[in-house]
BALO-284297 format. One record per residue (C-alpha): residue in three letters; chain; residue number from 1; x, y, z. Coordinates in pm, whole numbers. Layout:
N
ATOM; ala; A; NUM; X; Y; Z
...
***
This chain:
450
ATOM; unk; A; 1; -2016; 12111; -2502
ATOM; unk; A; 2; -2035; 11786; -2276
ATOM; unk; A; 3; -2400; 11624; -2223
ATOM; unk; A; 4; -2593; 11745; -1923
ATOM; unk; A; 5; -2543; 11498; -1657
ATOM; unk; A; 6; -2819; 11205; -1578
ATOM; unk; A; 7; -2862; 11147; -1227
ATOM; unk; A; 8; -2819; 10775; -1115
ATOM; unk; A; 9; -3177; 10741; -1080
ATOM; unk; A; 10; -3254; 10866; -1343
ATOM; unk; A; 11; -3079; 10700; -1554
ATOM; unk; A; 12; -3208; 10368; -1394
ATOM; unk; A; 13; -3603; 10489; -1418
ATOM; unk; A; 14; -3456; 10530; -1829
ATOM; unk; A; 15; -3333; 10198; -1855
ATOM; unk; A; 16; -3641; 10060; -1659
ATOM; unk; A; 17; -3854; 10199; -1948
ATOM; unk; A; 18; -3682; 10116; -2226
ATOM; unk; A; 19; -3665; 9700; -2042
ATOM; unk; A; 20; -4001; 9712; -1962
ATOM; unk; A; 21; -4262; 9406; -2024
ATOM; unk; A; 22; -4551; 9618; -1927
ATOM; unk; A; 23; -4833; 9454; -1772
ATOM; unk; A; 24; -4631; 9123; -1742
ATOM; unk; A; 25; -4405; 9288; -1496
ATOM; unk; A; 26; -4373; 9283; -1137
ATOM; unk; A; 27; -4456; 9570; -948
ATOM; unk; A; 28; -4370; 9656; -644
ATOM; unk; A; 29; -4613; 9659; -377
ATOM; unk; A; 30; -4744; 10036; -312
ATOM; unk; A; 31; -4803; 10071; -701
ATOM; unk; A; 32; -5031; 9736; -726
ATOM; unk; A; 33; -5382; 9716; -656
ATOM; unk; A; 34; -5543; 9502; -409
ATOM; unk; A; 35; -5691; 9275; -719
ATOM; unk; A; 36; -5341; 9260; -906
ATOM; unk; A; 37; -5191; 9160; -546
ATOM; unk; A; 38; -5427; 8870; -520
ATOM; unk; A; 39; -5375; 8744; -860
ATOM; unk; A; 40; -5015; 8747; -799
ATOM; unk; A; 41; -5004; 8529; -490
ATOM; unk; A; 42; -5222; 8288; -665
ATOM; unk; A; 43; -5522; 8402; -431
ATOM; unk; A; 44; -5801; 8506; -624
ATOM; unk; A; 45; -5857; 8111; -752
ATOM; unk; A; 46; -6232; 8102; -848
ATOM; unk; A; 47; -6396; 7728; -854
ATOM; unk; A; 48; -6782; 7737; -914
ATOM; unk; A; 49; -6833; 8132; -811
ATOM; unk; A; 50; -6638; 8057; -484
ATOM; unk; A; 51; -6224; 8201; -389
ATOM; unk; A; 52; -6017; 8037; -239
ATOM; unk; A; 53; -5788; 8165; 68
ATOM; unk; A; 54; -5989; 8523; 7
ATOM; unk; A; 55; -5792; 8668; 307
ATOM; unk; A; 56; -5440; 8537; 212
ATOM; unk; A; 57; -5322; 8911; 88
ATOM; unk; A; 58; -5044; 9067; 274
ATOM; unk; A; 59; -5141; 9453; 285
ATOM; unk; A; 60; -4943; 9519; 619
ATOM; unk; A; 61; -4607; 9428; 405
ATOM; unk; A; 62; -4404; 9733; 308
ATOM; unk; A; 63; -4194; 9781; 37
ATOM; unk; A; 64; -3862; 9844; 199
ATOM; unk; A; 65; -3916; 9463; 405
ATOM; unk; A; 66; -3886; 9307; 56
ATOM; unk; A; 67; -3700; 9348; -284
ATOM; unk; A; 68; -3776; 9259; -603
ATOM; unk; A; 69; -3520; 9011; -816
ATOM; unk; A; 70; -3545; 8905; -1183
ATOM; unk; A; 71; -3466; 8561; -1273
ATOM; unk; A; 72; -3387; 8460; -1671
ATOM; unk; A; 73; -3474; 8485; -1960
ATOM; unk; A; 74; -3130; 8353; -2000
ATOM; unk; A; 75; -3058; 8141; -1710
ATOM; unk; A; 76; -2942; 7829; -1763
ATOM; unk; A; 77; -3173; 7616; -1557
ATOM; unk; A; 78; -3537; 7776; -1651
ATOM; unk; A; 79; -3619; 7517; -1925
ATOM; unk; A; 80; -3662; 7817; -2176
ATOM; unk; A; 81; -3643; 8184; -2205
ATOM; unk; A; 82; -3842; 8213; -1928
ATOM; unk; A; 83; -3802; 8528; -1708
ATOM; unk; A; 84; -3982; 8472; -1368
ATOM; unk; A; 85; -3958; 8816; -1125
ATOM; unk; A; 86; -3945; 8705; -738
ATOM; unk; A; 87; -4047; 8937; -432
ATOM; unk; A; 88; -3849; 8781; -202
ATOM; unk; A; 89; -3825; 8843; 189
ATOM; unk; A; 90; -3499; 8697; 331
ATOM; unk; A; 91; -3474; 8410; 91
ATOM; unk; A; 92; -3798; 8351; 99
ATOM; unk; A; 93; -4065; 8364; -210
ATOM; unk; A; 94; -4355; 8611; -153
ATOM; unk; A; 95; -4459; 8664; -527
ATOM; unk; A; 96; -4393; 8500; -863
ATOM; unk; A; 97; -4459; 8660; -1197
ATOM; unk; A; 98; -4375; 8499; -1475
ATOM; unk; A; 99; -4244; 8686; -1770
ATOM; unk; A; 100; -4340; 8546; -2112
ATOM; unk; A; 101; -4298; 8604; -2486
ATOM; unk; A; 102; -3920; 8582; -2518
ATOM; unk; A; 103; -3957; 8281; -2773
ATOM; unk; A; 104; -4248; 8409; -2982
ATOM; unk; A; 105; -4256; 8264; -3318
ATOM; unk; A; 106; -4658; 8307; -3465
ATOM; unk; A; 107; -4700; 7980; -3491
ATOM; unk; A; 108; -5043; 7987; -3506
ATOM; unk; A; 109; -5063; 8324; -3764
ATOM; unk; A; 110; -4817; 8175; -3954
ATOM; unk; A; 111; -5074; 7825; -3987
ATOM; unk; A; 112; -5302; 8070; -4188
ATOM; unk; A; 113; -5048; 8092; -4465
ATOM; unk; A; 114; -4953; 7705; -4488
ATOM; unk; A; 115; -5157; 7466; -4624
ATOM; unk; A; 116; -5339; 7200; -4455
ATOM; unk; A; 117; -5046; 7014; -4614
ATOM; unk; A; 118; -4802; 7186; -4474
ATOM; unk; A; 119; -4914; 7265; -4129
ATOM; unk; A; 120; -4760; 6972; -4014
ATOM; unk; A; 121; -4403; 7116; -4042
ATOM; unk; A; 122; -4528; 7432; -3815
ATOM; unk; A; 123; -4669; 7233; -3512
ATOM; unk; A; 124; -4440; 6972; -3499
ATOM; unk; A; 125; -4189; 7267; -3375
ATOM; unk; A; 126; -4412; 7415; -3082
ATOM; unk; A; 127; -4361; 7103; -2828
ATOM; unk; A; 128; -3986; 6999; -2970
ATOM; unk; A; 129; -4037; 6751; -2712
ATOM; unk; A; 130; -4351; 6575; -2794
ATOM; unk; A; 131; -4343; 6689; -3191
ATOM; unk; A; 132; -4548; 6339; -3273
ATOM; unk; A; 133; -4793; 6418; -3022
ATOM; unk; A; 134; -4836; 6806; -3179
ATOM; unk; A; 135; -4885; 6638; -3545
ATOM; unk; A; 136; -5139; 6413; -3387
ATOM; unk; A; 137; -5396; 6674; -3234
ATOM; unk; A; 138; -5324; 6865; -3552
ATOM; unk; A; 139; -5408; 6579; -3824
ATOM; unk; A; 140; -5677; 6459; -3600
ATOM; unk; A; 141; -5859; 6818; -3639
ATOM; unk; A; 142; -5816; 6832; -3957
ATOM; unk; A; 143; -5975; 6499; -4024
ATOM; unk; A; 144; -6267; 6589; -3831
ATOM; unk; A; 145; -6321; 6883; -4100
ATOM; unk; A; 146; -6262; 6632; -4349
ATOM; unk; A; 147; -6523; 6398; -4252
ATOM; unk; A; 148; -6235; 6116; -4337
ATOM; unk; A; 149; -6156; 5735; -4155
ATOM; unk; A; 150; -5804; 5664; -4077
ATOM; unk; A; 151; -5696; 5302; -4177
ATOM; unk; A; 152; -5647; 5106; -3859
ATOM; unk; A; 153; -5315; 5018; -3910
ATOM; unk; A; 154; -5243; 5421; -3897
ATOM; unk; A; 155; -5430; 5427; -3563
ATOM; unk; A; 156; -5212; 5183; -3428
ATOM; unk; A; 157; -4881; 5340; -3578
ATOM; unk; A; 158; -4978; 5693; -3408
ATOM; unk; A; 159; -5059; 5510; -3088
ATOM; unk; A; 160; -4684; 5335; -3057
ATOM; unk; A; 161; -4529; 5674; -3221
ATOM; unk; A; 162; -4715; 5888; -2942
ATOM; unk; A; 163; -4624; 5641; -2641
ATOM; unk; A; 164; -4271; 5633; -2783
ATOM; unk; A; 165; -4264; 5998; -2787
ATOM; unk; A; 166; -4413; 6047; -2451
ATOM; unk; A; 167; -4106; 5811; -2304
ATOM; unk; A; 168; -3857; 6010; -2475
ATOM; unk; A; 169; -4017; 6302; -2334
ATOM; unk; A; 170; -4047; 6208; -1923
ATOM; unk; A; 171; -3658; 6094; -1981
ATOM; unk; A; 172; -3609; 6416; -2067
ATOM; unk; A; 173; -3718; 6553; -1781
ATOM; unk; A; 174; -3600; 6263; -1583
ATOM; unk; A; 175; -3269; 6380; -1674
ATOM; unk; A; 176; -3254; 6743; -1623
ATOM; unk; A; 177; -3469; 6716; -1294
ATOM; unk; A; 178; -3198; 6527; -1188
ATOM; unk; A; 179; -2956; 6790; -1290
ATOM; unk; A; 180; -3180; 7054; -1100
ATOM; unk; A; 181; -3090; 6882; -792
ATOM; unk; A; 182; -2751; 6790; -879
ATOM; unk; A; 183; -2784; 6461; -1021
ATOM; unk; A; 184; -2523; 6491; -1295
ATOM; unk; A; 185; -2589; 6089; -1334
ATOM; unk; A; 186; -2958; 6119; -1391
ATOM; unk; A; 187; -2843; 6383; -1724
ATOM; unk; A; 188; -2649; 6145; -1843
ATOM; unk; A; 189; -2913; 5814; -1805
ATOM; unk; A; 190; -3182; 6008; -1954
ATOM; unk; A; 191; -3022; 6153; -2196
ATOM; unk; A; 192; -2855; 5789; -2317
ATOM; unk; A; 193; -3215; 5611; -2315
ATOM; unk; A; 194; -3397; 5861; -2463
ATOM; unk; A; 195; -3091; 5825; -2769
ATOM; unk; A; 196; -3266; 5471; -2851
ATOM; unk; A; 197; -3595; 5604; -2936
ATOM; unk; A; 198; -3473; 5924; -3128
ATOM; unk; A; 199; -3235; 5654; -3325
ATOM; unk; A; 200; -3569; 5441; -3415
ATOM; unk; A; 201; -3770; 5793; -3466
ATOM; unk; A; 202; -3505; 5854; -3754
ATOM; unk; A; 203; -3524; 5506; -3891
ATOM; unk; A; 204; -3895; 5558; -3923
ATOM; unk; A; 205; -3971; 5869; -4022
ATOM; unk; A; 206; -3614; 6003; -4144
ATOM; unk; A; 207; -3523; 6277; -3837
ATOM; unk; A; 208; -3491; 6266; -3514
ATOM; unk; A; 209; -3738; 6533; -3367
ATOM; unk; A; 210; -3978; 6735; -3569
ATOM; unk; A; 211; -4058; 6451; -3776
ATOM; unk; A; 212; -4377; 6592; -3967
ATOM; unk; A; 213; -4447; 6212; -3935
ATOM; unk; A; 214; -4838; 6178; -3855
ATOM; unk; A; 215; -5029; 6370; -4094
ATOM; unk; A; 216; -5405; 6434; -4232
ATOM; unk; A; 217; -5517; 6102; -4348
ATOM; unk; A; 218; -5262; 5855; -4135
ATOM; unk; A; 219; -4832; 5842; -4150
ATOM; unk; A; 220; -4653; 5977; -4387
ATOM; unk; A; 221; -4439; 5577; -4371
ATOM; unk; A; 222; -4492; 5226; -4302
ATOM; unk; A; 223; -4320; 5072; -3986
ATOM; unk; A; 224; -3960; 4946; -4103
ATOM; unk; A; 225; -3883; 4670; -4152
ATOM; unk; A; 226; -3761; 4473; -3821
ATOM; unk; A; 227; -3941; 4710; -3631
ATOM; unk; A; 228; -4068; 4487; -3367
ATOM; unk; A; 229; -3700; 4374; -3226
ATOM; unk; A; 230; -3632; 4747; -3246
ATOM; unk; A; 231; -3933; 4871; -3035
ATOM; unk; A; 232; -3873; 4542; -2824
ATOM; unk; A; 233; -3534; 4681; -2712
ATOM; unk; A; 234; -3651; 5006; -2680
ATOM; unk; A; 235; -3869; 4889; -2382
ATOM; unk; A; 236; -3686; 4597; -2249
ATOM; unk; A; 237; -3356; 4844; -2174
ATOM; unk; A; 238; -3560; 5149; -2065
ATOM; unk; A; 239; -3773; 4934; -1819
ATOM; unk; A; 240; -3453; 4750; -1702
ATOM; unk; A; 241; -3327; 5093; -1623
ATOM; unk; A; 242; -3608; 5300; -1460
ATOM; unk; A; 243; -3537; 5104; -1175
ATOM; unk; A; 244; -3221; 5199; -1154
ATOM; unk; A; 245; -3297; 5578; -1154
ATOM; unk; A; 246; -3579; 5464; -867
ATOM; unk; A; 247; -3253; 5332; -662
ATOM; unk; A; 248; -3087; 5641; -773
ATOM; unk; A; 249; -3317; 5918; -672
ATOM; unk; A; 250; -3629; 5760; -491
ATOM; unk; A; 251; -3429; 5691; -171
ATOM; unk; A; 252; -3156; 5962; -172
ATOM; unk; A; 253; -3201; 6154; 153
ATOM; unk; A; 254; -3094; 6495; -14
ATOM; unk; A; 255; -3331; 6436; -315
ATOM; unk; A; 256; -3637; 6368; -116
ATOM; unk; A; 257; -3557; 6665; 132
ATOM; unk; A; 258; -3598; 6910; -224
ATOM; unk; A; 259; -3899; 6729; -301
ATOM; unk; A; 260; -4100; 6577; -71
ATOM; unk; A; 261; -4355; 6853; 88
ATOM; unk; A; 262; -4242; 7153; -140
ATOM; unk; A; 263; -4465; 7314; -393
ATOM; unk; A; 264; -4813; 7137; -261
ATOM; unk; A; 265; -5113; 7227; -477
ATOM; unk; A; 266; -5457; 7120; -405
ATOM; unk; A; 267; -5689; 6942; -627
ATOM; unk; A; 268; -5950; 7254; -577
ATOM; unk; A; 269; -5673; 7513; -667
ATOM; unk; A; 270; -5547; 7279; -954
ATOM; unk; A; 271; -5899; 7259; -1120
ATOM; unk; A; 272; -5979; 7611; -1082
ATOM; unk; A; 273; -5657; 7696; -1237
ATOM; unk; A; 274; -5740; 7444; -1507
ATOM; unk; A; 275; -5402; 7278; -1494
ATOM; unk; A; 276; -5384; 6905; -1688
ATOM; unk; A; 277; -5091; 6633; -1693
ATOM; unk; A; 278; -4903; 6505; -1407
ATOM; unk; A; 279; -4928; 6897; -1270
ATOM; unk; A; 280; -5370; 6833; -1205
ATOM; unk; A; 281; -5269; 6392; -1123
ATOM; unk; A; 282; -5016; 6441; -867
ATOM; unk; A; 283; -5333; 6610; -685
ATOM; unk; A; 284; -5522; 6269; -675
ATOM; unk; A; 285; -5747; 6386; -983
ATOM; unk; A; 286; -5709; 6061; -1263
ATOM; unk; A; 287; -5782; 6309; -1538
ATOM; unk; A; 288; -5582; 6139; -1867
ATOM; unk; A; 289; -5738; 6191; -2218
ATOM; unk; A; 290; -5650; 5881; -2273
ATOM; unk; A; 291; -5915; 5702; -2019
ATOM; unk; A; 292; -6151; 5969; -1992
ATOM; unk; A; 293; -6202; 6067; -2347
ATOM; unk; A; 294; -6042; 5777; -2533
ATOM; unk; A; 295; -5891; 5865; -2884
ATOM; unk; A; 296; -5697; 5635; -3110
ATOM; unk; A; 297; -5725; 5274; -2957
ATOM; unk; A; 298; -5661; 5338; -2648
ATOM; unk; A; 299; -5997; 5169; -2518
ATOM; unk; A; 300; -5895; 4871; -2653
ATOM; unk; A; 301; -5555; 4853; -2455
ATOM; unk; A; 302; -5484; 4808; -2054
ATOM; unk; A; 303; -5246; 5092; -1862
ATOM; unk; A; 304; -5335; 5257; -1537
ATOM; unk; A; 305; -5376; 5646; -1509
ATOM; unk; A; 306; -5124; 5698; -1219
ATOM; unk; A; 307; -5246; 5986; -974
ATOM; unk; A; 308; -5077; 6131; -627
ATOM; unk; A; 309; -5215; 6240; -318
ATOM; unk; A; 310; -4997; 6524; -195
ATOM; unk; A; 311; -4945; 6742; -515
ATOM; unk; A; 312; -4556; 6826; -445
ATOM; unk; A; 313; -4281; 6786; -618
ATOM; unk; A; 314; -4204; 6440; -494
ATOM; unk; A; 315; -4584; 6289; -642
ATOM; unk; A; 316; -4514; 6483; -992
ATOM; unk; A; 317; -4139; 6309; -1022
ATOM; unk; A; 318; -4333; 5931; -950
ATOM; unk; A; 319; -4596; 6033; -1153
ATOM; unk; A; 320; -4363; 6102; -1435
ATOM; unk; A; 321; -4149; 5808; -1365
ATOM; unk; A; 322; -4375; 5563; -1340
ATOM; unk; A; 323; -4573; 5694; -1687
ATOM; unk; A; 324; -4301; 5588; -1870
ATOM; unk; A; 325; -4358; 5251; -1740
ATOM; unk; A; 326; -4708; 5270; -1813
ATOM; unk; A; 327; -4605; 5369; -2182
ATOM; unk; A; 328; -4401; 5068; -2233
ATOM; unk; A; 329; -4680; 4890; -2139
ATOM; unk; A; 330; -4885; 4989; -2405
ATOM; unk; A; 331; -4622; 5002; -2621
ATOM; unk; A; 332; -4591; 4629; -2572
ATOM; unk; A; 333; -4949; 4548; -2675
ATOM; unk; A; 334; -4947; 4794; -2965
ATOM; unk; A; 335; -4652; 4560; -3075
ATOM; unk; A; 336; -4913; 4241; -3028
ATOM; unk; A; 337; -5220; 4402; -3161
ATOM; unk; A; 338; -5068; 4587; -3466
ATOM; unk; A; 339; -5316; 4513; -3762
ATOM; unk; A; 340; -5206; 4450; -4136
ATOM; unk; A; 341; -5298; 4680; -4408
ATOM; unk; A; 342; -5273; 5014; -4506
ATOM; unk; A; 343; -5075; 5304; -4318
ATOM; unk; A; 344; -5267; 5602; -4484
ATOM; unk; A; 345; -5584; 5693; -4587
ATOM; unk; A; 346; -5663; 5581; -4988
ATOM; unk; A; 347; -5851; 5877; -5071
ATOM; unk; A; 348; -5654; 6048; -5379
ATOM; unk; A; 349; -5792; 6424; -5272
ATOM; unk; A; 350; -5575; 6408; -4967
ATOM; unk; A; 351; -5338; 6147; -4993
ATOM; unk; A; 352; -5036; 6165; -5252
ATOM; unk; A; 353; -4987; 5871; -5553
ATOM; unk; A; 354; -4697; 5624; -5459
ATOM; unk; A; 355; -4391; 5798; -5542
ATOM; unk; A; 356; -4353; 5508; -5800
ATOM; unk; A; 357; -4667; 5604; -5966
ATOM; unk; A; 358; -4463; 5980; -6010
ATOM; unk; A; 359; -4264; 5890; -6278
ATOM; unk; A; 360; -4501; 5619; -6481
ATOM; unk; A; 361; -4797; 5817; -6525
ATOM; unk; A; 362; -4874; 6185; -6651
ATOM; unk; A; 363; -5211; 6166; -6389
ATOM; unk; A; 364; -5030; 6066; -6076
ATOM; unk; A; 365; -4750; 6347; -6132
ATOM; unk; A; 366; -4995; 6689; -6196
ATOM; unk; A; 367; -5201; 6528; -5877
ATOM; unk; A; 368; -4896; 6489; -5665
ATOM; unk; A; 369; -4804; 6850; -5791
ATOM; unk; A; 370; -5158; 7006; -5739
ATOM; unk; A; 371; -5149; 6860; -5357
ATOM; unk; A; 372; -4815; 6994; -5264
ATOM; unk; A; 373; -4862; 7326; -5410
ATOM; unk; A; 374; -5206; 7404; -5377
ATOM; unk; A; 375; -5289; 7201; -5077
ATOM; unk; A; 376; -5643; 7007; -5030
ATOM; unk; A; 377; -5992; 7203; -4999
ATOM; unk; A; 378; -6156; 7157; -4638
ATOM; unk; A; 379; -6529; 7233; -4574
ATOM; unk; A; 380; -6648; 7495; -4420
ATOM; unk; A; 381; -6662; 7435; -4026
ATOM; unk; A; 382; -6472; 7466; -3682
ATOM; unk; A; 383; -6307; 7206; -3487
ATOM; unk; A; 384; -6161; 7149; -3146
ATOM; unk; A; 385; -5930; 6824; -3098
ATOM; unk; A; 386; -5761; 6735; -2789
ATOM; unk; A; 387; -5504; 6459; -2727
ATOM; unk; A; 388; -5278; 6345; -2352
ATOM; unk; A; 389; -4932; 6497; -2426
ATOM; unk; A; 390; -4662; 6406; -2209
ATOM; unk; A; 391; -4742; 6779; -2076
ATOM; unk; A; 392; -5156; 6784; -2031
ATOM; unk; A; 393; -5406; 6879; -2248
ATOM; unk; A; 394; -5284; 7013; -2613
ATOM; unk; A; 395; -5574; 7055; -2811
ATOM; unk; A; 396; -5589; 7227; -3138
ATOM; unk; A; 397; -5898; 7452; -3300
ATOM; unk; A; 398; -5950; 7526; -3624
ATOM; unk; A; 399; -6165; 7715; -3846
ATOM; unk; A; 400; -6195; 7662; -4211
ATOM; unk; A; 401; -6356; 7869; -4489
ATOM; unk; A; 402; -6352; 7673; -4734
ATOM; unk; A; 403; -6057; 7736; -4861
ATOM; unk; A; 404; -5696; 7490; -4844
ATOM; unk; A; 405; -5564; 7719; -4569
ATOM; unk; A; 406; -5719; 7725; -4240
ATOM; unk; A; 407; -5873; 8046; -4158
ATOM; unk; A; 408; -5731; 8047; -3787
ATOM; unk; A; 409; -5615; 7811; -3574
ATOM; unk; A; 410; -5569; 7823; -3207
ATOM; unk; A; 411; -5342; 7572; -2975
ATOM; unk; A; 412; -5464; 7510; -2606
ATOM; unk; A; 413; -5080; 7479; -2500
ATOM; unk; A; 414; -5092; 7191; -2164
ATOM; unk; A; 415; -4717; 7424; -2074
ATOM; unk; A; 416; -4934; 7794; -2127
ATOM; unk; A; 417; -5170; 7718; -1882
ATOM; unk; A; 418; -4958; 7468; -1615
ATOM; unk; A; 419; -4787; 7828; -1625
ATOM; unk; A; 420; -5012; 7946; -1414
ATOM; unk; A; 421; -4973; 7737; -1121
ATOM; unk; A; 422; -4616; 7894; -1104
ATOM; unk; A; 423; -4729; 8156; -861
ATOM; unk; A; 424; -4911; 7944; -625
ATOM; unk; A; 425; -4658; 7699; -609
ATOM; unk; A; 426; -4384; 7910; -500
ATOM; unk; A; 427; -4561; 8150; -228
ATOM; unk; A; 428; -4391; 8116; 77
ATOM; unk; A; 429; -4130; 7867; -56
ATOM; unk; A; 430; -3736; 7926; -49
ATOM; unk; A; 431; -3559; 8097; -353
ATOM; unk; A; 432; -3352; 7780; -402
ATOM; unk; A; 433; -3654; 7557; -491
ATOM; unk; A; 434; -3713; 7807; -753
ATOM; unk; A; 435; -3589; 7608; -1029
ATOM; unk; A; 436; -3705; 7267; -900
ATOM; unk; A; 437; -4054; 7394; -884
ATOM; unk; A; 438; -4032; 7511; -1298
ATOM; unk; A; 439; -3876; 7176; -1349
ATOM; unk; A; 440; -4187; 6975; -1196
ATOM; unk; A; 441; -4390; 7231; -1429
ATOM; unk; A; 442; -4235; 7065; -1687
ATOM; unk; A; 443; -4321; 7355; -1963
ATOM; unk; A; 444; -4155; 7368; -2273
ATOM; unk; A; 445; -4174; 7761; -2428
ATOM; unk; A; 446; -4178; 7692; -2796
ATOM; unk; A; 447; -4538; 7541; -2610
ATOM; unk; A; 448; -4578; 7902; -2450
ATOM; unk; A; 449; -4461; 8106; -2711
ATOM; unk; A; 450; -4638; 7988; -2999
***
């Protein structure tokens, strides 16, 4: 006998069911409350007890005027396995949802089964863009638990590794931005500069991304040899050549029509969404780690925190493009002020013996063994640490029991909560600045997914 026969719609309510993100999806209209609408468009914004744009819901709307689309996980231009569901009217934006969890590794369940020695290799991987900037709020915890003093020579090292790293990052972007708004050039420029520091990332620490590089007591390697007329290059060509992308993209009449004026946010809205990076300083709000709540050296170095005034598209690209500028600036004077001495902490309950030591004495081998195996013992405590990433604020919280693992540890992920803004940003805007707006987000989902 043949199968009773599904109705179409049926069948489509079926396959609805079996697709379905539950609360993460996008309802339509009649089947959302009034509070779920307002979240939605971004409305329901709260800044010291008070909303903001209270009255902006659309109630009279029906559901026939508008349809619903679904963009990603898979598309090529969402920076990620994002899936982001559109209400549209015409071509026209009315709500955003953003669809997450596509990448989900555990990053931060697995961290309760790694050592403190091994963490490293698990955080480097959430940002694969800023990886030295992950191991840094990571180590930087953990020493705080610790109780321990970083030689200064590390300090410095971690400082020129993280400005490095936020470069390579904002030519990233740079480059598929620029691709966004069909710049096939800009790919190509960003992609070739950001080539010289991967190139010295490998000479240093041996790979080119997910270096486990900066660890709990200072970096895992000295500076190479020659390192100076490496790093000197480094920011020489890339300066010499951010003005050329300025004369590429700055100017161009189509590229300033995508940008300039679409996706405002407010300084008000970005604060009470808690947003950080160039997402909260393209709103005129000089909020940078690095100045505000100084970490590493950077109080004894000169840069300028460079804000916007508009909070569109156009202030987060110069914000971007003129931070790497700002990086090779301090990279510059890390290269001057880099002390002498040693690159990791001395102490032999968290630092490994000099591999020479290994194979000369019976000591130095079971202690190198005892570390790598059974990890380090932390005291009992909780910690929050929070370093600038090329993204916002990533800080990392940890809780220890004692024991070599930690007990749990949290990421604040700068790309989890920029996320938010997504909605806001692209109420009322046209379906084909879609992509443009995610690009200025700049999120990265191994960041989201953790």
């Amino acid at each position: 006998m043949s199968e009773p026969t599904v109705r179409t719609a049926e069948r489509v309510d079926l396959l609805a069911a079996e697709t379905s993100e539950g609360a993460q999806e996008l309802r339509r209209r009649g089947n959302t409350t009034s509070d779920e609408l307002g979240r939605e468009l971004g409305a329901v914004l709260r800044v010291n007890g008070l909303n903001i744009d209270p009255n902006s819901i659309d109630h009279e709307r029906r559901d026939d005027e508008t349809m619903i689309i679904n963009m990603g996980p898979s598309h090529p231009s969402t920076h990620g396995v994002l899936r982001l569901m559109l209400e549209l009217d015409g071509e026209f934006v009315l709500r955003t949802k953003p669809v997450i969890g596509y990448l989900h590794t555990g990053m931060e369940k697995t961290a309760e089964d790694l050592s403190y020695v091994q963490g490293g290799t698990n955080v480097t991987r959430m940002d694969y863009l800023s990886p030295v900037i992950n191991e840094l709020s990571y180590s930087m915890a953990v020493e705080k638990l610790l109780g321990i003093e970083v030689p200064e020579r590390a300090v410095w090292i971690r400082m020129l590794m993280s400005e490095l790293n936020r470069m390579s990052s904002h030519l990233v972007w740079m480059a598929t931005n620029g691709m966004d708004l069909g710049s096939t050039s800009m790919m190509i420029y960003g992609l070739r500069e950001r080539e010289l520091i991967l190139a010295f990332f490998e000479k240093t620490a041996g790979l080119r991304m997910n270096l486990n590089y900066v660890r709990p007591g200072g970096v895992a390697a000295d500076l190479p040899d020659g390192w100076q007329d490496d790093v000197q290059v480094i920011c020489d060509t890339i300066y010499e050549r951010s003005f050329e992308y300025d004369q590429l993209l700055t100017g161009q009449p189509i590229f300033r029509q995508r940008m300039i004026g679409v996706a405002p946010i407010t300084a008000e809205e970005a604060l009470a969404l808690s947003v950080t990076g160039p997402l909260l300083r393209s709103t005129g709000v000089a909020w940078d780690l690095r100045r505000t709540m100084p970490y590493l050296a950077y109080d004894q170095v000169e840069f300028d925190v460079i804000v916007g005034t508009y909070g569109d598209n156009f202030d987060r690209y110069a914000i971007r493009l003129n931070e790497i500028r700002e990086s090779i600036r301090i990279v510059r004077q890390c290269i001057e002020m880099m002390p002498k001495g040693d690159y990791r902490s001395q102490d032999p309950k968290v630092t490994p013996p000099p591999r020479a030591r290994i194979g000369e004495s019976m000591e130095a081998l079971i202690h190198h063994f005892k570390l790598f195996t059974e990890g380090f013992q932390v005291p009992v405590g909780e910690v929050y640490s929070a370093v600038e990433s090329p993204r916002g604020e990533i800080g990392c919280y940890i809780v220890s029991d004692g024991g070599p693992n930690p007990y749990r540890l949290h990421v604040r992920g700068p790309s989890f909560v920029n996320l938010q803004a997504v909605s806001l940003l692209m109420r009322g805007g046209s379906m084909s600045d879609t992509i443009t707006v995610i690009s200025t987000i700049d999120p990265v989902m191994g960041e989201v997914d953790r």
